[in-house]
C-alpha positions as CSV (number, residue, x, y, z in Angstrom):
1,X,102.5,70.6,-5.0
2,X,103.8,69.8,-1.5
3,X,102.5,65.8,-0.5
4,X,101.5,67.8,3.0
5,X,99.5,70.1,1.2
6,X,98.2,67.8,-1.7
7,X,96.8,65.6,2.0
8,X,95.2,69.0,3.2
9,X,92.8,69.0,-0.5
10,X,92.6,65.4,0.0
11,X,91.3,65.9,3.6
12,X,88.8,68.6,2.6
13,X,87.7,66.2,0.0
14,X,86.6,63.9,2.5
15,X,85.5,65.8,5.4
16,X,83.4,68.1,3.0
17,X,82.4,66.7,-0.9
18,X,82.2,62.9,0.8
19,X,81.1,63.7,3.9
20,X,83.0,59.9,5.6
21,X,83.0,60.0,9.2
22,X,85.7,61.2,11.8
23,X,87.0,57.4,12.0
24,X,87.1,56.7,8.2
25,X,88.7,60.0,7.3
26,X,91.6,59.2,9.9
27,X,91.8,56.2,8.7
28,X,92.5,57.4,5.2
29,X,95.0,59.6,6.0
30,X,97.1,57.9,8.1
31,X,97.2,54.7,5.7
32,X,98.3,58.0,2.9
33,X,101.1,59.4,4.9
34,X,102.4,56.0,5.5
35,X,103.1,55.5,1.7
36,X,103.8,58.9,1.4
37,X,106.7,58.1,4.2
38,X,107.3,54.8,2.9
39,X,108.0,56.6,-1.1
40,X,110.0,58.8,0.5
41,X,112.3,56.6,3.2
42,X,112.8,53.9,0.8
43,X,112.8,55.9,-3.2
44,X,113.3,59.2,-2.6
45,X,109.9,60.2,-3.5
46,X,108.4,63.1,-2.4
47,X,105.6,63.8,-4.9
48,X,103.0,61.2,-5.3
49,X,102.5,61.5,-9.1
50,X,106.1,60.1,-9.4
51,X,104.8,56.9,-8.0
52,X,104.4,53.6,-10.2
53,X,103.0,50.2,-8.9
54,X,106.1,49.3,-8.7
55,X,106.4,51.2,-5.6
56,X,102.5,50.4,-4.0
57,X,103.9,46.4,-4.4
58,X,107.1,47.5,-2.8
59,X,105.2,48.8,0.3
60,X,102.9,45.9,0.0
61,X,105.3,43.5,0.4
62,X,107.1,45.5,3.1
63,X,104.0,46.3,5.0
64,X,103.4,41.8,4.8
65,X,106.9,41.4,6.5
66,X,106.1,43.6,9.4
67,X,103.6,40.8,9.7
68,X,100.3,43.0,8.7
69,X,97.2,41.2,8.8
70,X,95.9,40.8,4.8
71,X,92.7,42.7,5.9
72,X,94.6,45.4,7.3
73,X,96.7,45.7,4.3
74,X,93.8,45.3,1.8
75,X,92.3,48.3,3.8
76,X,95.3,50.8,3.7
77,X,95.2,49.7,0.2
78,X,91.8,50.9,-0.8
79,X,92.8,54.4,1.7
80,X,95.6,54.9,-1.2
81,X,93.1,53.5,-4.1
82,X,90.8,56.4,-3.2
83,X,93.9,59.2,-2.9
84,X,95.0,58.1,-6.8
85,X,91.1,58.4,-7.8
86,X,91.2,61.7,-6.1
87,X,94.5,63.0,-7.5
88,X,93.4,62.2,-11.4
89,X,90.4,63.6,-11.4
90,X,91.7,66.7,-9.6
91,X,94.2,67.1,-12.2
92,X,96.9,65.7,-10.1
93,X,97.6,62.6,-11.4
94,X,97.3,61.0,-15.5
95,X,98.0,57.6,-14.0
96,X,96.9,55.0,-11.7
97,X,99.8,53.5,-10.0
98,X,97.4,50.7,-8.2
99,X,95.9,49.2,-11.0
100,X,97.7,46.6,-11.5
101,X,98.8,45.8,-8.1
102,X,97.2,42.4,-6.0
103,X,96.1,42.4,-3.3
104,X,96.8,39.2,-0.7
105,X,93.9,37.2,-0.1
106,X,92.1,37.2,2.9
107,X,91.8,33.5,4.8
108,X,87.9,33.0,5.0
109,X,87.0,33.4,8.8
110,X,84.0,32.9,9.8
111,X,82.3,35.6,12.1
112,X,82.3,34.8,15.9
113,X,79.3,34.2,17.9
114,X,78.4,33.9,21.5
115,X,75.6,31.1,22.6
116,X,72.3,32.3,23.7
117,X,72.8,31.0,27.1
118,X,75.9,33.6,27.5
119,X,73.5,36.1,26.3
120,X,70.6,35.2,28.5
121,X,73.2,35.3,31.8
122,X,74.5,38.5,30.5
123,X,71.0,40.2,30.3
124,X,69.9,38.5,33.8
125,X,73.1,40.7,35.0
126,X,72.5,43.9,33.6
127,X,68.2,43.5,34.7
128,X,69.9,43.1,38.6
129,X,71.6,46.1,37.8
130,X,69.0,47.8,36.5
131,X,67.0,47.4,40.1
132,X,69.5,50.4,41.1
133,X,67.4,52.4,38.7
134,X,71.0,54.1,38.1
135,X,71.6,55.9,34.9
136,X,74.9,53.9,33.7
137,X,73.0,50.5,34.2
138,X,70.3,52.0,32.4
139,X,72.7,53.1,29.9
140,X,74.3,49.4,29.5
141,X,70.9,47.7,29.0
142,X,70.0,49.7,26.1
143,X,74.0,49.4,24.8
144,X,73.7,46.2,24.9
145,X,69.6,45.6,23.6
146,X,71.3,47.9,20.2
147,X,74.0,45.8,20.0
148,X,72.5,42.5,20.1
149,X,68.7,42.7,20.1
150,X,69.1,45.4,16.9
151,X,72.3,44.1,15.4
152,X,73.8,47.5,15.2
153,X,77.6,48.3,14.5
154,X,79.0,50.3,17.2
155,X,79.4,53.6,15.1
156,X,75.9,53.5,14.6
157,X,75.6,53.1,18.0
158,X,77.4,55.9,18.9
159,X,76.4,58.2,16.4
160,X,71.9,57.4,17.0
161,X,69.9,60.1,18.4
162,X,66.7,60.4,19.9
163,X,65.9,62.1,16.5
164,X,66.5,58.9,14.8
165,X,63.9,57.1,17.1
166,X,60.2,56.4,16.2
167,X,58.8,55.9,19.4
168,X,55.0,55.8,17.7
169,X,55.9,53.3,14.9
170,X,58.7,51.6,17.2
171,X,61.8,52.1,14.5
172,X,65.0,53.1,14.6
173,X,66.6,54.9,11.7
174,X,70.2,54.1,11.4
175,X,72.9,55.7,9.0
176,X,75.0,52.3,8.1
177,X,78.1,52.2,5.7
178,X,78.1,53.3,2.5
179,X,76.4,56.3,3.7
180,X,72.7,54.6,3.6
181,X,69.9,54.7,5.9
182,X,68.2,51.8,7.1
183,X,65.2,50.9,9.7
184,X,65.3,48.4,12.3
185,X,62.4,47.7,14.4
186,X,61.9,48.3,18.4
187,X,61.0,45.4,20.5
188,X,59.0,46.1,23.1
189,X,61.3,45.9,25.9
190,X,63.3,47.7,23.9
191,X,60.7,50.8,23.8
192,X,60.5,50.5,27.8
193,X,64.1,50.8,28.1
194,X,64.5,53.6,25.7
195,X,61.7,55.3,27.7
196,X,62.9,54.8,31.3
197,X,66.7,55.9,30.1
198,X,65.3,59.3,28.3
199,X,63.6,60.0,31.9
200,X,67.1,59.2,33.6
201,X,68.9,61.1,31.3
202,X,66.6,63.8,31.9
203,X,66.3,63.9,35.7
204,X,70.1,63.6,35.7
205,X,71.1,66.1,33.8
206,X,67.5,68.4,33.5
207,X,68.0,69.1,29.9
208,X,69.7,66.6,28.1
209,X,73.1,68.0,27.3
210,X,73.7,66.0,23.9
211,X,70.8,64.2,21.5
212,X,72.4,61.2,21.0
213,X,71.1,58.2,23.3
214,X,74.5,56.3,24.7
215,X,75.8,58.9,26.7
216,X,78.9,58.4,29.3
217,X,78.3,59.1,32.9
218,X,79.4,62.9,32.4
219,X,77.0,63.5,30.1
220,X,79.2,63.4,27.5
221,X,78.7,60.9,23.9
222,X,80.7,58.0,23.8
223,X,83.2,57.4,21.4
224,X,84.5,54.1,20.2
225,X,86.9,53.3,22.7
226,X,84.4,53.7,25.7
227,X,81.8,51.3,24.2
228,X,84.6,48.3,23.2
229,X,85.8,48.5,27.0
230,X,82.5,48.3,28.2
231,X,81.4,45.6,26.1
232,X,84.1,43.7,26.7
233,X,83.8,44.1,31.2
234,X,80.2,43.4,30.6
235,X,81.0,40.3,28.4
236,X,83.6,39.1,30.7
237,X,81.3,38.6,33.9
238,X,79.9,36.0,31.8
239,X,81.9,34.0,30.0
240,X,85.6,33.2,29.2
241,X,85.5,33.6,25.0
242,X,88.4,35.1,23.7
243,X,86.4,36.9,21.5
244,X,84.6,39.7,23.0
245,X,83.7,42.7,21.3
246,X,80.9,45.2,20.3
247,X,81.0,43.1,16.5
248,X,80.5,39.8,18.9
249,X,77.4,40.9,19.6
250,X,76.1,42.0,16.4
251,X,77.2,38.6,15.0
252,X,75.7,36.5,17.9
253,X,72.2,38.5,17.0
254,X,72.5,37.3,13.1
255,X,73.7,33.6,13.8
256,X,70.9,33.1,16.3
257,X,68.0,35.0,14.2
258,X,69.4,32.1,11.8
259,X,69.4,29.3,13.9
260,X,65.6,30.4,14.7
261,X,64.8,30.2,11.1
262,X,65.1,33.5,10.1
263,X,64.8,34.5,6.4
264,X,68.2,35.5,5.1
265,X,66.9,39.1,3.1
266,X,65.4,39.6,6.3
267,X,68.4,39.3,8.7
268,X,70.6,41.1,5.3
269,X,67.9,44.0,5.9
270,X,68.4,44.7,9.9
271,X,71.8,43.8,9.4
272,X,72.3,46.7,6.5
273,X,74.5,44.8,4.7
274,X,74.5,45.8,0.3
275,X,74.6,42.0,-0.6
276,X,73.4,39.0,0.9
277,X,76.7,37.9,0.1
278,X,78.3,39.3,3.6
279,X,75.0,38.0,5.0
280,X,75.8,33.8,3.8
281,X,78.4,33.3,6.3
282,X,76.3,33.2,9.1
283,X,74.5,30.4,7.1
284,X,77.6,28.1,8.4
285,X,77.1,29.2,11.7
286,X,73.8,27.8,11.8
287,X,74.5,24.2,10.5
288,X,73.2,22.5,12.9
289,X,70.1,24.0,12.4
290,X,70.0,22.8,8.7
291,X,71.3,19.8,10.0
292,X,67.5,19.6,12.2
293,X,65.2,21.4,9.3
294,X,66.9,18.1,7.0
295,X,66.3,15.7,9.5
296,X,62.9,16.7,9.8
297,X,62.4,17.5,6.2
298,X,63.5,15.3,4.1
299,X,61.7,11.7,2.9
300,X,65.3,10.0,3.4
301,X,66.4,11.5,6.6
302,X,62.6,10.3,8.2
303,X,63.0,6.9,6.5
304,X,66.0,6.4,8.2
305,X,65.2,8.0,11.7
């Protein structure tokens, strides 16, 4: 079989048995036509059953000396990874040509965050905007109150709906990664601002012309690129970081839900993270808050203040 149309079956696979979003399953293919390009430029190969992990290392390496972030190339790895998995069970494949291939390790980072007096100017901004009682600033408040004040990744941003909203018991149902459901509670400032935008949206536009709740002016949903750009203007009327991003904000919520003492399961659960694991490292973030709970804590640390 043709690699094109072997990608086509792996495509449906995706889109239809797996059901991965419009972002993971471009993702996947594009990081399987670069090897299939990559077997074929370099070996000759134009059938991906001839492959051996000879080969994956090959591109590895090559993909390292273009100066390819580990992360992104543990990524396009695990895009491939899923291909093979696909291709023996379908009959394609008797081998797995990634098995024994390693992947580089990833330099521990630790997640970003902004301080809370960034955040507090940034809101203070986006309430003056609000007096305009326009839908966009309306729009931005309740962007940013997901982001931050629910600790939501911006697909799941883009993709919540007023279906997904409990206004009576104040949750939010939110399909995460891994395909899983989770419920995050509705401050209530948060339930006003959701209220007054669904009366925008509707006086604006009479019927509301999509379900999902971050609309663009038009009308239209947002995709990914639209809420990164107007995180990052937002973000930049307030501070000078570097870092500014949708993720920025998400992190900022866990690191200061930390530094007010909050139980780790409990910022794991909002977050929707599967082990507490990815949850720890905000732990370090919030040393100077262990540094205080020891100081006033512990016999010694009294003894000696």
């Amino acid at each position: 079989m043709k690699q094109e149309e072997l990608l086509v079956q792996f495509e449906d696979y995706l889109r239809y048995e797996r059901r991965y979003s419009v972002h993971t399953l471009e993702c996947y293919l594009s990081d399987s036509r670069q090897l299939c390009h990559y077997l074929a430029t370099s070996y000759a190969i134009h059938n991906l059953d001839e492959a051996t992990h000879h080969h994956i290392r090959s591109w590895i390496v090559s993909l390292l000396k273009e100066k390819k972030q580990s992360a992104s190339v543990r990524r396009k790895m695990s895009s491939v990874a899923h291909l093979f998995k696909w291709m023996r069970r379908a009959g394609f494949l008797t081998h797995n040509p990634v098995i024994k291939v390693q992947l580089p390790k990833i330099p521990e980072r630790l997640p970003k965050s902004l301080p809370q007096s960034v955040l507090q100017a940034l809101w203070k901004s986006l309430s003056i905007r609000d007096e305009e009682k326009a839908y966009g600033s309306m729009r931005d408040q309740v962007l940013v109150s997901l982001l931050y004040g629910c600790g939501m990744r911006r697909s799941e941003v883009i993709n919540i709906t007023w279906q997904d909203y409990d206004e009576s018991r104040q949750l939010l149902k939110v399909f995460g990664k891994g395909r899983k459901y989770r419920q995050i509670p509705v401050s209530p400032e948060l339930k006003i601002l959701l209220k007054n935008l669904k009366e925008s949206a509707l006086l604006k536009w009479v019927n509301l012309p999509h379900i999902a709740i971050i609309l663009m002016d038009n009308g239209k949903p947002c995709y990914p690129k639209f809420v990164h750009n107007k995180v990052v203007g937002l973000l930049g009327t307030v501070t000078t970081a570097e870092k500014k991003s949708p993720h920025t904000l998400r992190h900022s919520m866990a690191t200061h839900m930390m530094d007010q003492g909050a139980e780790l399961n409990a910022v794991k659960a909002i977050l929707g993270h599967s082990s507490l694991a990815a949850t720890q490292v905000y732990t370090h973030n919030s040393i100077s808050r262990l540094k205080e709970v020891y100081r006033q804590s512990h016999p010694n640390a009294k003894n000696n203040a």
